[in-house]
C-alpha positions in Angstrom: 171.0 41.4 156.0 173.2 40.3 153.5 172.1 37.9 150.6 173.2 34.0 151.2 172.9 31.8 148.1 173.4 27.6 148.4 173.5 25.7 145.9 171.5 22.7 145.4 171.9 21.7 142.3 175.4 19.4 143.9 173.1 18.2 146.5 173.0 14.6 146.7 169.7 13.1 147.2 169.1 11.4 150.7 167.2 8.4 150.0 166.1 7.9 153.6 163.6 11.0 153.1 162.1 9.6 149.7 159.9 6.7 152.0 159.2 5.0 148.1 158.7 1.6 149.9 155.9 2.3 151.4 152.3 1.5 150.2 149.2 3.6 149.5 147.7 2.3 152.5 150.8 2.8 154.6 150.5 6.7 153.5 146.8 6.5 153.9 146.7 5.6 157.3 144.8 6.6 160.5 142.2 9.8 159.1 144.9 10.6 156.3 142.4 8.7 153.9 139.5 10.9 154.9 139.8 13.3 152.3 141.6 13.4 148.9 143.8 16.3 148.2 146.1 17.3 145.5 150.0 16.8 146.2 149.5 16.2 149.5 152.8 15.5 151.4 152.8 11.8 153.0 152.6 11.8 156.5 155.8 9.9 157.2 157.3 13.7 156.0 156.1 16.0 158.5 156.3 12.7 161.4 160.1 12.7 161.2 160.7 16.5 160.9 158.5 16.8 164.1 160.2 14.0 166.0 163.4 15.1 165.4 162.9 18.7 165.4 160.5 19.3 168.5 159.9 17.5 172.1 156.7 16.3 173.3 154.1 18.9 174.7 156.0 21.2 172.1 153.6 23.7 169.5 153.9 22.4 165.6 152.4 24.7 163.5 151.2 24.7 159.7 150.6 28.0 157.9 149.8 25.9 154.6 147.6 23.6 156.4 146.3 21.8 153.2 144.4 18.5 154.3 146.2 18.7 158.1 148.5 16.1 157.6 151.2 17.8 159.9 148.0 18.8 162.2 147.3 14.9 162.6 151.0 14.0 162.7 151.7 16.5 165.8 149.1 15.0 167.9 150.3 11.6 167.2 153.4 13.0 168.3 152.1 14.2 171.5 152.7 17.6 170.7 150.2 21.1 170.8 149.1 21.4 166.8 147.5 24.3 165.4 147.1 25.1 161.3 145.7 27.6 158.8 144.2 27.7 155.5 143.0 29.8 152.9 140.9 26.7 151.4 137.3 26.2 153.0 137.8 22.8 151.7 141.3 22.1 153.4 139.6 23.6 156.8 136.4 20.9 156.1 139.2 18.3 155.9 141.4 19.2 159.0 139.5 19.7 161.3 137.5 16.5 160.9 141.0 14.5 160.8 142.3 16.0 163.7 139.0 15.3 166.2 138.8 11.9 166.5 135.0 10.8 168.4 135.3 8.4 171.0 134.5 5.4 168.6 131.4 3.5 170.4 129.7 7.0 170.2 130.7 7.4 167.1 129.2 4.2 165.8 126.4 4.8 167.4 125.9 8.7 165.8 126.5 6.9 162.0 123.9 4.0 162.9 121.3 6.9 163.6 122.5 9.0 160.4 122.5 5.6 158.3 118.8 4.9 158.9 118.5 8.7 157.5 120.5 8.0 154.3 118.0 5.0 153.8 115.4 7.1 153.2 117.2 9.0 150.9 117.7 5.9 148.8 114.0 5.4 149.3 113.0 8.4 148.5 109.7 7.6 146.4 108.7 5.9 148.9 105.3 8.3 151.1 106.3 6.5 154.4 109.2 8.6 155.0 109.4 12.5 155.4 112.6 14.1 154.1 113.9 17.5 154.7 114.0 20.1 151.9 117.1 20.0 150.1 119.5 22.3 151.3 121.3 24.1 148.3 123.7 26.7 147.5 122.6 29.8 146.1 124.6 29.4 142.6 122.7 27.7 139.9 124.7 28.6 137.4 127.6 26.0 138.5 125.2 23.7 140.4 123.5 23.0 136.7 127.3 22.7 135.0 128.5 20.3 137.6 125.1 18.4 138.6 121.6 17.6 137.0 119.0 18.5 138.7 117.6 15.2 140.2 121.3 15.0 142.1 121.4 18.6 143.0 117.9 18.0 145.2 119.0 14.4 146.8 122.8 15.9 147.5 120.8 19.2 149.6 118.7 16.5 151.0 121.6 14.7 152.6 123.5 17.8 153.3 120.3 19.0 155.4 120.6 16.0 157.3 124.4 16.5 157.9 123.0 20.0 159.5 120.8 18.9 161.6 123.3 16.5 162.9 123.6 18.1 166.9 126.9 16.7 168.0 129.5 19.1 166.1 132.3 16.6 165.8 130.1 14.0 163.8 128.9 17.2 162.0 132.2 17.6 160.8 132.9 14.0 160.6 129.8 14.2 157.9 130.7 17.2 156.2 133.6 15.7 155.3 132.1 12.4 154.2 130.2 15.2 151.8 133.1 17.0 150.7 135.1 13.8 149.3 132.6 12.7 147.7 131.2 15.7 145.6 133.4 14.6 142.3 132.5 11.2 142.5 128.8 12.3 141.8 128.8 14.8 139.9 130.1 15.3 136.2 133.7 15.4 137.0 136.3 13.9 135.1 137.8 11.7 137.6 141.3 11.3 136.7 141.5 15.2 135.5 144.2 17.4 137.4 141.5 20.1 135.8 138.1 20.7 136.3 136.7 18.8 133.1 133.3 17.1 132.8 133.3 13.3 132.0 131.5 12.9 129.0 130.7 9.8 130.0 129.1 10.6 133.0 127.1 13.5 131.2 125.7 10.8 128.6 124.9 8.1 131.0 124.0 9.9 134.3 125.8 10.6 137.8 125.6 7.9 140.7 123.1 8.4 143.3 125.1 9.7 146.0 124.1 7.6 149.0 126.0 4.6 147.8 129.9 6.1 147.9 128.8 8.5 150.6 127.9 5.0 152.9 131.4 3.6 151.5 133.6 6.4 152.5 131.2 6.8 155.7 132.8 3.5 157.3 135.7 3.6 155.9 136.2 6.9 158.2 134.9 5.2 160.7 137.9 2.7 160.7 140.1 5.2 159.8 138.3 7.6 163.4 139.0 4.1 166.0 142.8 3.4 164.7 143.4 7.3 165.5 142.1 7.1 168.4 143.9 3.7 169.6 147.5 5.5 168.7 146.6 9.2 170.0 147.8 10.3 173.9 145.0 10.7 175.7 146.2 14.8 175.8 145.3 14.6 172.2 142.1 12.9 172.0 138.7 15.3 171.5 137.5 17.4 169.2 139.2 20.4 169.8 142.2 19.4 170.8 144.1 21.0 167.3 143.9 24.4 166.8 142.4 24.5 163.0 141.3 27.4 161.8 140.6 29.3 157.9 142.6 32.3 157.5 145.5 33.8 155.8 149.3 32.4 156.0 150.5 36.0 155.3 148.5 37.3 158.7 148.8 34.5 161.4 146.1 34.5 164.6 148.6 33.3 167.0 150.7 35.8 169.5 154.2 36.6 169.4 157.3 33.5 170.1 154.0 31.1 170.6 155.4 28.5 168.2 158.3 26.0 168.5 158.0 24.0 165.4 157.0 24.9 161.9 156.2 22.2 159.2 154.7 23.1 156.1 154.8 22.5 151.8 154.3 26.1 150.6 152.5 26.6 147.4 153.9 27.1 144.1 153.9 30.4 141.9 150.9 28.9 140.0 149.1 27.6 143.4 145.5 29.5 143.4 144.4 26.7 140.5 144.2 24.5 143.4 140.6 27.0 143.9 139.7 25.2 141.0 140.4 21.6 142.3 138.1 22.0 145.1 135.1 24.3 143.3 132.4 21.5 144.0 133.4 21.9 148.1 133.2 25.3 147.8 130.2 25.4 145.8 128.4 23.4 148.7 130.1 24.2 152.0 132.3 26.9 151.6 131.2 30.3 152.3 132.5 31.6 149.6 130.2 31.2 146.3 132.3 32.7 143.3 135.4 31.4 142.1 136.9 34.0 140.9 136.6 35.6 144.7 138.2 32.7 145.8 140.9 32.4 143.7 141.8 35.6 144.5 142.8 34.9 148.3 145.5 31.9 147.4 149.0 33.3 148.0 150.4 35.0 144.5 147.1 36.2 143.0 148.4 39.5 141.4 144.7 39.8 140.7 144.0 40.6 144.0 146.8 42.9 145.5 149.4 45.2 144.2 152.0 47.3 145.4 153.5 49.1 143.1 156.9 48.3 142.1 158.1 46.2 145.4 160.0 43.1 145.2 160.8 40.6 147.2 164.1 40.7 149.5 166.1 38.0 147.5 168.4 38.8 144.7 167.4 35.3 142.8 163.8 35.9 142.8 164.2 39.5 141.5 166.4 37.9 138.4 163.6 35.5 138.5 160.8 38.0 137.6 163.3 39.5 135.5 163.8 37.1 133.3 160.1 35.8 132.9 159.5 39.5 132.2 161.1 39.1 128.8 158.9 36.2 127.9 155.6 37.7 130.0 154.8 40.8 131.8 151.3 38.6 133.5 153.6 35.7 134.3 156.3 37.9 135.7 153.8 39.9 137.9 152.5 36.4 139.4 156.1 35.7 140.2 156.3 38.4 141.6 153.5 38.6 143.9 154.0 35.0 145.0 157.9 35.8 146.1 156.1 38.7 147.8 153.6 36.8 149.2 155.7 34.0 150.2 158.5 36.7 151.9 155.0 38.3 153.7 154.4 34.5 155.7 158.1 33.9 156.2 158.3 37.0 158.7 155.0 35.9 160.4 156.3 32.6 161.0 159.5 34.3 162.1 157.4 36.4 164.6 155.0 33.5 166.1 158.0 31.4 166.6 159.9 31.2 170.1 163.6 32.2 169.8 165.6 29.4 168.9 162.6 27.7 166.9 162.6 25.8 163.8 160.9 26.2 160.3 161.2 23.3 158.1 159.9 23.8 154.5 159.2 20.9 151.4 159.2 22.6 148.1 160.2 21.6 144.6 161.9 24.0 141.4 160.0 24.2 138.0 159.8 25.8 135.7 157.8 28.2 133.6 157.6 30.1 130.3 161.6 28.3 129.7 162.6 30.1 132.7 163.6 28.3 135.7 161.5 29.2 139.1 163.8 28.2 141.7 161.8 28.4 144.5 163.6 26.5 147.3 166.6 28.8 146.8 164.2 31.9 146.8 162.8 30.5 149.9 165.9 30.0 151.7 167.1 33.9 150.9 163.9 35.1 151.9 164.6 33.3 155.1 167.7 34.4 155.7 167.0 37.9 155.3 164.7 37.7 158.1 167.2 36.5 160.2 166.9 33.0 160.1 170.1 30.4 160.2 170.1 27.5 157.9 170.7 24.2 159.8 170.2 21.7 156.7 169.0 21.2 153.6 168.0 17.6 151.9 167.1 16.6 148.7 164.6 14.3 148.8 163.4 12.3 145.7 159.8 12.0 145.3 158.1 8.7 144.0 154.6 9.8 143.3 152.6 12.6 143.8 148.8 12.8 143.8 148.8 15.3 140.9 151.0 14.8 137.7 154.5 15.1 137.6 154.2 17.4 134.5 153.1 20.9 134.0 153.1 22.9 130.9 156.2 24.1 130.0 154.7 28.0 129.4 151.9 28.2 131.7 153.1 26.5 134.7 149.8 24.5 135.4 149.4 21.4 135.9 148.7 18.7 133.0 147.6 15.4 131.9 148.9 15.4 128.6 152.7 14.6 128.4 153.9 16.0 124.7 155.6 18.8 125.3 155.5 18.9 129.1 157.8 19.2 131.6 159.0 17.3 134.6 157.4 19.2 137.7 158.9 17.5 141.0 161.0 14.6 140.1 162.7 16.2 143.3 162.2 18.6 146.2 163.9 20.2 149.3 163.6 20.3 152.5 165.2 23.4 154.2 165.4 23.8 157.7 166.3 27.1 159.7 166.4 28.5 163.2 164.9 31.5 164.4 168.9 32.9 166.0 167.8 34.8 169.6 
């Protein structure tokens, strides 16, 4: 199919998509405060394209699941969710978000498991009897990333999290672990990298029942005021379909979607296996970094094929261009447009004819050249056969990682000389599936 460029760059901005009025607890509400996650879209996002783009009873699906915002955001809506994830820690995340516990139970299940944390607190004490630790099998990064003292009371609780019998408060609990990993270990808190805090290294890590019994009932809020707003079609713990797997090879059968709602990655997306290492480390099962980083869409570390290129005349002058600068950053670019063409066609196959993919992504930029992605995307798209039914502009007031990368690697950054703006906007395009 012939190539179809539009231009964004005379799109004006639609302010009614930009939601900057609205507060952190606004964004934060129901489960979306169970779990931090890096540039995470708010759920006010996905909860107007879904309204306005699907009916009730009506299949929303997420290939880039992340933190199942648009998981949580379809059930609100009434509709059939289902998402996938590369990420053991975006899975962790999800699926506790999107199964709400009947709230007296669950009150009852964290009373039980509290009295258990106590005697983690009191752990010198010979009247209690505390599991052995469980604990991953990689000292190596346990020791960089935890002392040893922390690394026995952390398996301790996590061996209580196992026992745990009812899966949904499992999961619940796992989460609860997963969020709260950085805070007790060495990492730097307000790093977008993983650096140790020199402070913390000097004068020691917090024991880790005291935030892990904060977040605890703050989810427990967070479970009841999902459960007051969900249909009763949505409430349970199995009532999404959440599941780990790959966005380029989707689980679900043929024209079984209506909806899609996602935020793709970016070109330099895999460092986001670095952001969530600690999760990993202790509940994915996946023990080496490098392995996982080589799963996150545009890893040219892990596949290659040959010469190919992606079917969109801008993203071939793309990798051209950041071939004159660098043959490793060109090959990423590549891979990633590859990738990201690879997912377009599955969500073209899974959705029902007539169906709608909406996708948020931003342009940056890196090694000086300019890495249009939403105008990749959108040829990509429409070489599959999809027909473009609107495009916004939507200005972005915060993100939960910097708005800066570095202006020749790509990655994110907390130092702003010589950085570069890295979504002081993004796009929303929308298509239909024609048939």
């Amino acid at each position: 199919m012939a190539q179809r460029a539009i231009d964004l760059k005379r799109l004006e901005p639609d302010f009614s998509w930009s939601f900057s009025d609205l507060t952190a607890q606004q964004t934060g509400y129901i489960t979306h405060c169970y779990h931090r996650y890096p540039a995470k879209f708010i759920p006010q996002l996905p909860a107007r394209l879904i309204r306005e783009h699907s009916a009730e009873g009506d299949v929303v699906l997420d290939p880039f699941m992340g933190s199942g915002t648009t998981v949580v955001e379809a059930l609100v809506a009434g509709r059939r969710a289902c998402g996938i994830d590369i990420n053991p820690a975006a899975v962790i995340a999800s699926r506790a978000k999107a199964s709400p516990v009947e709230p007296g139970h669950l009150r009852a299940a964290i009373t039980d498991f509290d009295e258990k944390l106590a005697r983690v607190e009191d752990e010198g004490s010979s009247l209690f009897t505390l599991p052995d630790p469980q604990l991953p099998s990689n000292q190596d990064r346990l020791d960089f990333w935890f002392p040893r003292d922390q690394q026995r009371r952390l398996g301790i609780v996590l061996a209580l999290i196992e026992r745990t019998k009812d899966m949904a408060v499992r999961r619940f609990l796992r989460c609860t672990f997963s969020h709260v990993l950085k805070t007790v270990s060495y990492w730097l808190m307000k790093s977008s990298k993983p650096t140790r805090s020199k402070v913390k290294m000097a004068n020691g890590v917090p024991h880790p029942v005291a935030p892990f019994r904060r977040h605890l009932r703050k989810m427990v809020r967070a479970n009841a005021a999902l459960w007051g707003v969900l249909p009763e079609s949505s409430r349970g713990p199995d009532t999404a379909d959440v599941r780990r797997g790959d966005a380029r090879r989707l689980p679900w059968p043929n024209a079984h979607v209506d909806l899609v709602v996602t935020s793709p990655p970016y070109v330099t997306s895999y460092e986001y296996a670095d952001l969530h290492q600690l999760t990993t480390l202790w509940l994915g099962d996946l023990t080496e970094l490098a392995v996982a980083k080589d799963q996150f869409i545009g890893s040219a570390a892990a596949r290659s094929r040959s010469n190919a290129e992606a079917d969109s005349d801008l993203g071939r002058q793309i990798v051209a261009d950041l071939r004159l600068r660098s043959a490793a950053k060109a090959e990423e670019a590549r891979q990633y447009f590859l990738d990201m063409n690879d997912v377009f066609r599955e969500c073209h196959r899974v959705l029902k004819p007539g169906g709608v993919i909406a996708n948020v992504i931003g342009n940056t930029s890196l090694e000086g050249v300019e890495i249009l992605n939403a105008q990749v995307h959108a040829e990509l798209k429409h070489s599959l056969g999809f027909r473009l039914v609107a495009t916004v502009k939507r200005i972005i007031p915060s993100k939960t990682l910097p708005q800066v990368r570095d202006p020749k690697t790509g990655k994110f950054t907390s130092t702003l000389a010589g950085s570069v703006h890295a979504y002081p906007e993004e796009f929303i395009l929308i298509f239909r599936k024609q048939g």
